[in-house]
Phi, psi and omega in degrees: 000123157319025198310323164319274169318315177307318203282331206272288202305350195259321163302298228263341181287303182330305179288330178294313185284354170268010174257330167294301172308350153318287185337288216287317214264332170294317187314296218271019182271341148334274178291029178036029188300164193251270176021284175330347191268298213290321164296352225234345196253312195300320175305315176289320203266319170299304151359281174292322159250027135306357189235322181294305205279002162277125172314138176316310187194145173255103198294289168288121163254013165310148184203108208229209175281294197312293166336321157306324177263355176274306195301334145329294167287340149294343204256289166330327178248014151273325164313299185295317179287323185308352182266327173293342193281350166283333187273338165301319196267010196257313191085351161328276195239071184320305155313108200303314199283000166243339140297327181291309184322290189303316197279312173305340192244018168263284192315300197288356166094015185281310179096343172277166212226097183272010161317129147245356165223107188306318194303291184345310183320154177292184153297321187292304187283345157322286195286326181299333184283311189308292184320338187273353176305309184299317144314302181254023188293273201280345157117144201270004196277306184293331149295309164336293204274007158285317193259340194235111147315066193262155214199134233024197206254042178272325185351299153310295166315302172292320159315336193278332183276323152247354157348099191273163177129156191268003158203152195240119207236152143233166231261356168197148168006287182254104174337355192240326170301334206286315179312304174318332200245347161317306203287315205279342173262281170332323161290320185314313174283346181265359189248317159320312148286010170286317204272337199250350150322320193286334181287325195288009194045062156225137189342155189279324178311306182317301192295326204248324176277337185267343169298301229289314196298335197262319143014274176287343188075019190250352174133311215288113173274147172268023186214104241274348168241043185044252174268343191301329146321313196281169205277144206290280186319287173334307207266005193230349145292343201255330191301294208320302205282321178314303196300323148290348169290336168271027161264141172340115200259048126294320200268008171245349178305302181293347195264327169302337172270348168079032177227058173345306190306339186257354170286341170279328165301349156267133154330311180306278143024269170304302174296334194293332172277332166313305207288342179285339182279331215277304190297336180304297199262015160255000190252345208260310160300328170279322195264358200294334188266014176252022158219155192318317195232120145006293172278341164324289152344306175284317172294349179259320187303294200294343117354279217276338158273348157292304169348296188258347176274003163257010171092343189332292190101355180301146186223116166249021155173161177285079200291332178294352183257006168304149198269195205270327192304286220285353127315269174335266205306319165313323196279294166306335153249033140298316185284313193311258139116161231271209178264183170266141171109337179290183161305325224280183188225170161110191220267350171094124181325293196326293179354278180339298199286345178283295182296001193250289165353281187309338211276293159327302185285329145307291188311346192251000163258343170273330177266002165200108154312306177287351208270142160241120188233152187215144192255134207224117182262128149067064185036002172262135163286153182291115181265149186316321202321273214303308179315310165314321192266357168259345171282327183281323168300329175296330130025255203299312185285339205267343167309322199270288157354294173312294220277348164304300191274357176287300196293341187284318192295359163312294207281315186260091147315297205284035178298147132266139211305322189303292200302277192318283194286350119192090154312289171332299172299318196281342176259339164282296191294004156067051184268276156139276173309150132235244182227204204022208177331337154255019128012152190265026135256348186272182197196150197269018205295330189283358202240149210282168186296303130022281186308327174292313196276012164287322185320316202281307179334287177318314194304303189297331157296317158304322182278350171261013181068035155096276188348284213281341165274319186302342211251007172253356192237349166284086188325311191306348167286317176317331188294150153272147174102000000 
């Protein structure tokens, strides 16, 4: 293990994340917040000891996968925590374990909340809470490597660790122009929707924390009825944009280059809009009569599955008082979850699309023995690497899964079995709501601290593709050489 390199990147997340705190320390000298000091001192404090705690010179430049996947789950739970201590020392959230809560699931883009009255928050802790959906939406290892002149050849290795998706390509030559032209898309798209919130009047404070949120896929909203206040034209720009933050962001890579043509060619792609039209007008169809109109109806159905199949979490109603097919079908493209290369969370369209392939190509080895069949995504075959590393990851989430609702139903007797599982679902799949008690009125405030921090546990392994938290609990990493 490279502990040298571990130290100097662990430094530079420190400076970053006290340079992100500027943004939150402008907001509340705007708004004439006392808040605003505490961010603005805490920032200056990161700053410095980020800069003490980088190492002078790196001696060992070796850099491998384990470094990658270690410095990554460490870099994510240095974020998190350096991120609960403003809202504690603020009185935002006077619990360091329910500030750590809030901040994990802001940086992993989950969106659950243990707020019961959101409004109550300063201005400062709102954009600070929003903001962090935005920071980690595309992720803070791949901005670093956007932005921080970094020089040999672990680049990869860290993009691979946290990147979602089961293989990770670039998109030009050099990782660090691909981070660049990644991020150069991603603002790009988020001040796009900020400017056409605005024609639409809706606040500027408003426009810039529910952009950071649809941004990030994550949820954190500034109004105790999530999205449900804003006006019907609003909620149908924030529908628009979720869905496009869960498309692959290659496929805006090729539209920018003017090679349209290869966007009809992802497989991925074409199905994440199938499954969204298939759920839109069947769930539209179940719900239509609990509303004045038809179209009403289509508009909250398509609201609340680009939401959750992208993971946002945003809410124009309580879907949990929804009839069951449509309550069903939300939970499952909980799982289901946006493409790879996007913001979103959940287990990724691509996975689905593999896993159903591989699944398939058995059954036709079993009905022509002789027959050689290779299972093929956008006309390329698929190499065992990957097909194997997509059976061990589905493995592995449904283990960690499992063993999540085992241990919380130790700790929440008075739960209910709707509520525990999914609690689960919606914080592993980086979501934010699920139904019952935690429900899109509801809040995780209640559940004992020990179940928040598996919770928490979950977010960060769903948003790292599983690895990189595991790879922290694994003696056999730790070792040098």
């Amino acid at each position: 293990m490279n502990y040298s390199i571990i130290r100097k990147i662990l430094a530079v997340v420190i400076q970053f994340t006290g340079a992100f705190l500027l943004l939150p320390a402008a907001c509340g000298l705007i708004y004439g917040e006392r808040q605003a000091f505490t961010y603005l001192v805490l920032s200056i404090v990161y700053l410095a000891i980020g800069k003490l705690a980088e190492p002078r010179k790196i001696v060992d430049q070796a850099f491998y996968a384990r470094e990658g996947f270690v410095v990554v789950g460490l870099s994510w739970i240095v974020l998190s925590v350096l991120g609960a201590i403003p809202l504690v020392i603020t009185k935002d959230i006077p619990s360091f374990t329910n500030a750590l809560f809030e901040t994990v699931s802001g940086f992993t883009t989950t969106g659950s909340s243990i707020l019961e009255n959101v409004e109550g928050l300063s201005h400062t802790g709102l954009f600070w809470r929003s903001f962090t959906h935005w920071v980690g939406g595309m992720g803070v290892i791949v901005f670093i490597l956007a932005f921080l002149p970094m020089t040999g050849g672990y680049n990869m290795n860290l993009m691979r660790a946290e990147s979602p998706g089961p293989t990770v390509g670039k998109l030009v030559p050099k990782i660090k122009e691909t981070a660049k032209i990644l991020y150069l898309i991603y603002f790009g798209i988020t001040v796009s929707e900020i400017f056409l919130l605005l024609i639409a009047r809706m606040p500027l404070f408003d426009a810039l924390c529910i952009a950071f949120g649809s941004a990030g896929t994550g949820g954190f909203g500034v109004k105790n009825s999530s999205c449900a206040d804003y006006s019907m034209l609003q909620q149908g720009i924030i529908t628009v944009f979720i869905i496009m933050f869960g498309v692959n962001f290659n496929a805006y890579f090729f539209i920018l280059r003017k090679k349209a043509g290869e966007v009809l060619k992802m497989s991925e792609v074409k199905a994440y809009f199938g499954i969204i039209a298939f759920a839109i007008i069947t769930i539209t169809a179940d719900i239509y009569k609990m509303f004045p109109s038809v179209f009403q109806a289509f508009h909250h159905a398509a609201f609340q599955v680009g939401s959750i199949i992208t993971t946002t979490g945003f809410a124009t109603q309580d879907f949990d008082r929804w009839p069951q097919y449509s309550r069903a079908l939300l939970v499952l493209i909980m799982f289901c979850g946006a493409c790879a290369g996007s913001t979103g969370g959940g287990m990724k369209v691509s996975r689905i699309l593999i896993m159903y392939k591989t699944v398939y190509r058995e059954i036709k080895k079993y009905l022509h023995p002789r027959a050689v069949t290779n299972v093929q995504m956008d006309g390329k075959t698929m190499d065992r690497s990957t097909l194997h590393s997509v059976s061990v990851y589905l493995s592995t989430y449904m283990f960690i899964f499992v063993v999540s609702m085992i241990t919380i139903t130790v700790f929440e007797n008075g739960l209910d079995l709707e509520t525990i599982f999914t609690s689960v679902a919606c914080t592993f799949n980086n979501i934010g709501p699920g139904l019952s008690k935690v429900g899109p009125t509801c809040n995780f405030n209640m559940m004992q601290p020990v179940t928040k921090y598996i919770l928490m546990f979950d977010m960060l392994a769903g948003r790292l593709e599983l690895y990189p938290m595991l790879m922290l609990f694994t003696p056999a990493v730790w070792k040098k050489g």
